[in-house]
Structure formats: structure tokens, C-alpha cells
N, C-alpha and C positions, 0 to 999 in steps of 0.2 A: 135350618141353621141360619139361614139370610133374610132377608125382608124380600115379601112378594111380589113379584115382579104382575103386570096386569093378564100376560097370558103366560098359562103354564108349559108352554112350550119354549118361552123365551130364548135366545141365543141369545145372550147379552157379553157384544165384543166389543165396547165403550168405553172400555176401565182404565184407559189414559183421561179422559174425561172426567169421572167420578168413577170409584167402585160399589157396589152393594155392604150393607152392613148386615155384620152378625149380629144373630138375635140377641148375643151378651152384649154386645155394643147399645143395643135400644133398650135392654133392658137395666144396663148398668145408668142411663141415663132417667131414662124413667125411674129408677129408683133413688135416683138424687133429689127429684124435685115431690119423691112422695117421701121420702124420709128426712134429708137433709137439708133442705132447702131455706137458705139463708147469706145473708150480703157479709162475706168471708174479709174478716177484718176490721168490721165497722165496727161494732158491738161487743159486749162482755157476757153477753148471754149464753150459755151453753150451748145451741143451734148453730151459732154464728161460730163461735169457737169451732164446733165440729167441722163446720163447712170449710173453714179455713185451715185445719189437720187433713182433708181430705182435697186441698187442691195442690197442697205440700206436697202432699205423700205423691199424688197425680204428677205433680213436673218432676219430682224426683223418677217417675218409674217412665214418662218417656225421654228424657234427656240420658237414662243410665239404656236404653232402647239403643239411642242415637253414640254413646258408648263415651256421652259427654258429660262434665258436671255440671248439677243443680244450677248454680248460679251463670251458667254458660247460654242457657238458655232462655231464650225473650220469645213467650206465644204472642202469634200474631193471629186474626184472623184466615190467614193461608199466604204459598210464597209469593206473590203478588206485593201485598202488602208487607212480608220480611226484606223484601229487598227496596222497597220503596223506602224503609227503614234504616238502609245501611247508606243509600242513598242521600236521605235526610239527617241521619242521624251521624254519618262519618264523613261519606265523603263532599256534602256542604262544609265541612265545616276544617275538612284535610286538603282540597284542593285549588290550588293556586293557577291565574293564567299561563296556558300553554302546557299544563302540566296533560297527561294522555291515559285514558281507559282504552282498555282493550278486551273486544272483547270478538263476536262472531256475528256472520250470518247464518248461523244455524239458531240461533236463537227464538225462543219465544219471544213475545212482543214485550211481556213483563221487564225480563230480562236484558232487553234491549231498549226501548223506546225512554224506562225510568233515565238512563245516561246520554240519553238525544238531552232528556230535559236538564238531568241539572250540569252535563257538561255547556250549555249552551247559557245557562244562570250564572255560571264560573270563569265562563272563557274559557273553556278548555275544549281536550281536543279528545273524541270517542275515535278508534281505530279498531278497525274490523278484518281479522285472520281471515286469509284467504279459504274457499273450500275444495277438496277434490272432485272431480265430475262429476260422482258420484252422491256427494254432498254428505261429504263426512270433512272433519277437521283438517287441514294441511298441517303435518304435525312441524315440517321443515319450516315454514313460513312464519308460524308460531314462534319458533326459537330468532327468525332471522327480526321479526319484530318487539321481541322482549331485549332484545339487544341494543336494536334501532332505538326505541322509544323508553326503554326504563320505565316503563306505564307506574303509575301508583295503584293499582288494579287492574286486575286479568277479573272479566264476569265472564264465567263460563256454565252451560249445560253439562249437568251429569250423563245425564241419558237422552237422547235427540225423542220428542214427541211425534215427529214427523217420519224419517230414516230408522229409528230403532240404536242407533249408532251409541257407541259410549265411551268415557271417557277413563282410562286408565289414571286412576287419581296420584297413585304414587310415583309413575311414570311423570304424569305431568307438574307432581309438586317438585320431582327431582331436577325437571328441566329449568324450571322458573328459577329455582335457590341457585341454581349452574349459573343462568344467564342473567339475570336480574331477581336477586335475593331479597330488593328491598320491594318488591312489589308484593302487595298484599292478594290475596286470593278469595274469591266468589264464586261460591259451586251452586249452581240451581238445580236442584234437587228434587224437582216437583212430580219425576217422574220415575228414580230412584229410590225414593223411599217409600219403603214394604215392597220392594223388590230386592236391590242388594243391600248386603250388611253393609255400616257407615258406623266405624270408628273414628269419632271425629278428633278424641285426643291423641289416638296415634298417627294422625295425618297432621299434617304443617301447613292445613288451608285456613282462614283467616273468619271465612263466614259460611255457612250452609243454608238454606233455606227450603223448606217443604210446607207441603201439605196436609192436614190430615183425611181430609177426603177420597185422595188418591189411595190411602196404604187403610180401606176399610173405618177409617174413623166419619165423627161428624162434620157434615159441612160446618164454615165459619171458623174452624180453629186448624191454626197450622203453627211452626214457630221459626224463628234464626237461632242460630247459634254462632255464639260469637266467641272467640280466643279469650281467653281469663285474661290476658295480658293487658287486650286492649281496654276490656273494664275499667281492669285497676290503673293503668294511665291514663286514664278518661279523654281515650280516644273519640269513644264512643258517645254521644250524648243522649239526651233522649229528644225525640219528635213528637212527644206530644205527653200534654199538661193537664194537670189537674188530678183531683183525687188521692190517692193510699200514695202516688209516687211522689207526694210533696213532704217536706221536712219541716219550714218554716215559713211563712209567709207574713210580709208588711205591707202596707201600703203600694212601695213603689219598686219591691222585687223580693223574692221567694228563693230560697235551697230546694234541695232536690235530696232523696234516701241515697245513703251511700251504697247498699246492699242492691245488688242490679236485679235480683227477684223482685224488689219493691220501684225501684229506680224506672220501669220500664212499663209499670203495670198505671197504664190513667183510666181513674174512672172503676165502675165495678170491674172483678175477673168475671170471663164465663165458665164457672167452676164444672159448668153440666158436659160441656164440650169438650173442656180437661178430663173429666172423669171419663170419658166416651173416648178420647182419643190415646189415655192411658189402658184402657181396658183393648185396642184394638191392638197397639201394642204386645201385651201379653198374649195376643191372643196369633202373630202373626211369632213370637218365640217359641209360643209352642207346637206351630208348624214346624218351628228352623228356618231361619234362612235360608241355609242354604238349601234347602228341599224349596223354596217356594221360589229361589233364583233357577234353581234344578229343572221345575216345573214352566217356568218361563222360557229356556233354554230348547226346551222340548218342543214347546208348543210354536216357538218362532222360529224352526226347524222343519217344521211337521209343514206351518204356514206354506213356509214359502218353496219348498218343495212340491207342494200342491200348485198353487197358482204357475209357478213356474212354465208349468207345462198348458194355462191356461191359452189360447186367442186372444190374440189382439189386446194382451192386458203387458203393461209394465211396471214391473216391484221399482219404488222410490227408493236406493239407498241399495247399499249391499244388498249379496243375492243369495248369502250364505250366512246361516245363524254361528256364532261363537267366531268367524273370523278373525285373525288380528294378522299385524304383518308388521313392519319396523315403525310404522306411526304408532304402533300400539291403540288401534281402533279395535273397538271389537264391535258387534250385532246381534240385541237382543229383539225381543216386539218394541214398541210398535213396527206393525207390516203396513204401509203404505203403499197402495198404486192407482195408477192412472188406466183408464182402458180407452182403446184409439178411436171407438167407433160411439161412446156414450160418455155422457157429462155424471161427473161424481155426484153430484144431487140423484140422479134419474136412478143410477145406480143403487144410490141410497136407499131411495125411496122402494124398489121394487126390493130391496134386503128387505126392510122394515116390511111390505106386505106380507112377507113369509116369516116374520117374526124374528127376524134375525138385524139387531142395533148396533151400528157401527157409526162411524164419523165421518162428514164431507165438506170438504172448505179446504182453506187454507193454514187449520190450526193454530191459529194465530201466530203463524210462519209463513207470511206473506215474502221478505225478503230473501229467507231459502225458497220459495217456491218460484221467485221471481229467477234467480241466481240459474235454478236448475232448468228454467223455460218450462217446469212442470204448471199447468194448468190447477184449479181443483182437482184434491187427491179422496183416492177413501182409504180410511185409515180402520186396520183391526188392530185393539189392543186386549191383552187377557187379562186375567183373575185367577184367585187362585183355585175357582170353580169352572173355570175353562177347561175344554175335554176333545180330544180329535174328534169327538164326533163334532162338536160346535160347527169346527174348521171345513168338516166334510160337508154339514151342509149349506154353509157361503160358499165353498167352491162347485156347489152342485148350480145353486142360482146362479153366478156369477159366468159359469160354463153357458145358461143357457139364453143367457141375456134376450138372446133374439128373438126368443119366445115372446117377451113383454116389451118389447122396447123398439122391433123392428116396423 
């Protein structure tokens, strides 16, 4: 059902990282470029017309995923590039000296670093939510700085890459509109999506941004979603020219499509990677949700109950899967830990000789890992071909470290 991995034995615990794709995923993409294949919207030829019904039909079927509409939606490349988008694309152009983003050091570097730059382009001032010890959100401190600063943006992580930690979204959209209502909202989602369901129009957050890699699709296509509001008040601008999203062009300046499907689109679509990431999609509803959040829930349970009882190792982040408590945190995978006696590479590396691929670094959460004095972490993350046995045997290695490593 997946693509093959090079040993059949694989334990493949990486899937914060990328995941594996399903055989309909490679093969719904392979069949674009032997049947369909054609530059969608150029042309009046029949091929072309097809191509361009089928990348329609594509953003309609993962934006109605994302539980947003059609024209809500802007593919990017992956959420890197969506937020550099919201970045460029809004907040150059919304924010004034002195004005304040807010956002954390739990963050990804994407997530953070885009607002080192353009608040430092703007004059403005980036403000970072304190964390708990444990390096999860300060939910108090949040509220005491939405207060303080009136941010014109809160960027926040859905789901922490690093701690596993997440964010109770209606919890946190009802504190924002409590304590500063006019502040718009940025959920990074990169690790959230095709894990939990994301009804983006019954939430009151402003932008989303994911993956498709992460949630079973192809690399290179991911998208933002952006509030119908801000379209149509042309909040929103676009960051980059040329191609289907032009209107009129002269000499010495150019319009732009009023329709934000075309508005946002420069340059060819990647119709192959639409079609692969609409078909992954489908393909993660006909698991359910909630059976594949169910199955996460288990496994990052199962995790750290295991390790727990490990030597000389320490879990990064809660120490209990499904926790919450009056911040409204909760803890799903990623499992991260440190062990006291061996460097998370060494660690790494002696996983990978027993076939078992997980992640060592700093997950490009150097500032939480700074924050929490944690060194390089190794990080397991599941799929939704993850299985207690996987679990059993990384804590089999991981127990006997000393074997390999003393």
C-alpha cells in the first residue's frame, strides 16, 4: 500500500519529517502525467482544458479536507513557504513602526525567523510567549501579553515538532477575541495536518498553513489558507508576479485576477502535486480522522510509557499522552528525548543500524532547545502504519545502548 522503503524490516519513526506515500498517491500522480498532462489554462485544446478541470476539482477536494472554501485557499510549495507568504504578502504591507507580532519559542524556525525578518524590515517589534519548564505554552502569560501589546498577529504552532505539545485552537481563538479581538491569527500547521481534523471555517483563525508531505501527499505542494474576508478586502496581496495571475499589463504597471484561485497562482500550477495531494486527502477521510488522531493518541502513550521507565533517558515535554490542565495543553507524538550518557546523533546512528529511522538535531527548534538547556534531542514521530511493535523495538535498542556505544 506504501512506497518501499530499502529494508524490509524498516521501522520508519520520521514522519514529523516527511511521511511515506500511498500507492494511490504515486499512482494518482503517475497517471496525470500519462494521461493528462498539459499546462492548465494556457491553451484551448482539449488536454489543457482537462488539466485545468482536474486541478479545480484538486483544490476544491483539499480545501473542502481543510473544511475551508475553494477560493480560501493559496498552494504553496509547503508551510515554509505559506507563511513566508503571509508575511510578504500581508504583513509587509499591514504593518507599521512599533506595531508587535507575537508569537513563541516553541516554534519552528520557519515560523519564527520569517518575523525576525520582516519585523526588522518594518520596524517592528516580534514578542515571544514565555514557556513552561517543561516547554509547552504559558497559557497565562499569553493572555497577559495580548493585553500588554495588542499584537497585530499571534504566529503560533498547532502541534509542537519537538514536545508533541498542542494547541487547543478554540480555547485559544476565544482568548485572543477576549483580550485583543483585533489581532489576527496564524496557526502553523505543519504538523497537524493529517493528524487532527482542521475546520478552518468554523474557527475564527485568520491563516493556516501546512504541508502536503507531512499528511501522506507529494513533496513540493503544501498550501495557506486564508479568511474569505481578507481576500475580498484586499488585505491580502500577492508576493509574486507573473503568469495566469496577471490581468492586464502595460508598459509601466500591470492588474492583477480579481478571483484569488488565479490571483495567487504565478507562473505554471503544479497540477501533478495537486492531484497527489488531493488524492492523499481522500485517502486520510477514508481512514477518519478521528481514528488516525485515535491511533496517534495510542501510540504516544504506548511511547512514553515505555521509555519512561528507560536509564539514563529524559522525555522532552510532558510525560503523559492526552494531558491538559487549565492552559488547555494537551500531548500528542512527537516523543522527543535526550539520554544522559550518549549524544543524539550516536543514538541515531546506532537506531538506523538496526533499521529503525528516527530524527536527531535540533529540529529546527534551536530556541526551544536553547530555552529548555536540552542539548540535541531524538525525536520519534508516527504514521499511520506505526504499530507497538515499531515502539518495542527502539526501546529494545535504546535500553541497551551500552552494548554499542560504551
Amino acid at each position: 500500500l506504501f512506497s518501499q522503503p530499502p529494508h524490509s524490516d524498516l521501522v520508519y519513526l520520521d514522519n514529523a519529517a516527511t511521511t511515506h506515500k500511498p500507492q494511490i498517491v504515486i499512482s494518482a500522480i503517475s497517471d496525470y502525467y500519462l494521461q493528462h498532462n498539459a499546462n492548465a489554462g494556457r491553451s484551448v485544446h482539449s488536454l489543457a482544458s482537462k488539466s485545468a478541470e482536474i486541478f479545480e476539482q484538486s483544490r476544491k477536494t483539499i480545501a473542502s479536507f481543510f473544511g475551508a472554501k475553494d477560493q480560501e485557499l493559496i498552494l504553496t510549495r509547503n508551510t515554509t513557504e505559506a507563511i513566508n507568504g503571509v508575511a510578504l504578502g500581508w504583513a509587509r504591507h499591514q504593518l507599521e513602526t512599533d506595531d508587535v507580532i507575537l508569537s513563541t519559542s516553541l516554534e519552528h524556525h520557519s515560523n519564527l525567523v520569517v518575523w525576525q525578518q520582516v519585523c526588522a524590515e518594518k520596524n517592528a517589534k516580534l514578542k515571544l510567549v514565555n514557556l513552561t519548564l517543561d516547554g509547552q505554552i504559558n497559557q497565562f502569560d499569553l493572555q497577559q501579553q495580548l493585553k500588554q501589546h495588542t499584537p497585530k498577529l499571534l504566529a503560533i504552532t498547532h502541534l509542537s515538532n519537538v514536545t508533541g505539545s498542542y494547541q487547543d485552537l478554540q480555547a485559544l481563538v476565544k482568548i485572543v477575541k477576549k483580550v485583543s479581538p483585533k489581532t489576527k491569527i496564524l496557526i502553523d500547521g505543519a504538523q497537524s495536518a493529517g493528524r487532527i481534523k482542521i475546520n478552518f471555517d468554523q474557527l475564527e483563525i485568520d491563516f493556516f498553513a501546512f504541508s502536503g508531505h507531512k499528511m501522506y501527499g507529494p513533496m513540493g505542494v503544501g498550501g495557506l489558507l486564508v479568511k474569505e474576508k481578507i481576500l475580498i478586502e484586499d488585505e491580502m496581496k500577492p508576493w509574486l508576479f507573473g503568469g495566469g495571475m496577471i490581468d492586464q499589463v502595460n508598459s509601466q504597471s500591470s492588474t492583477f485576477q480579481l478571483d484569488p484561485r488565479q490571483r495567487f497562482v504565478a507562473g505554471t500550477a503544479d497540477v501533478a502535486s495537486a492531484v497527489g495531494l488531493a488524492v492523499a486527502c481522500d485517502y486520510l477521510t477514508a481512514i477518519g480522522m478521528d481514528e488516525v488522531l485515535k491511533h496517534e493518541q495510542d501510540l504516544a502513550q504506548y511511547t512514553l510509557e515505555k521509555l519512561n521507565v528507560v536509564e539514563d533517558l529524559k522525555i522532552c515535554g510532558s510525560t503523559k499522552a492526552n494531558e491538559s490542565n487549565e492552559h488547555l495543553i494537551g500531548r500528542l507524538g512527537p516523543v522527543s528525548f535526550v539520554h544522559h550518557k550518549y549524544q543524539a546523533h550516536d543514538v541515531a546512528q546506532v537506531l538506523d543500524h538496526h533499521h529503525i529511522a528516527v530524527r536527531s538535531g535540533h529540529h529546527c527548534c534551536m530556541p526551544l532547545h536553547s530555552h529548555c538547556r536540552w542539548p540535541a534531542t531524538v525525536r520519534i514521530s508516527f504514521g499511520v502504519y506505526s504499530c507497538h511493535e515499531d515502539i518495542e523495538k527502539l526501546v529494545e535498542v535504546v535500553t541497551h545502548l551500552d552494548r554499542y556505544l560504551s
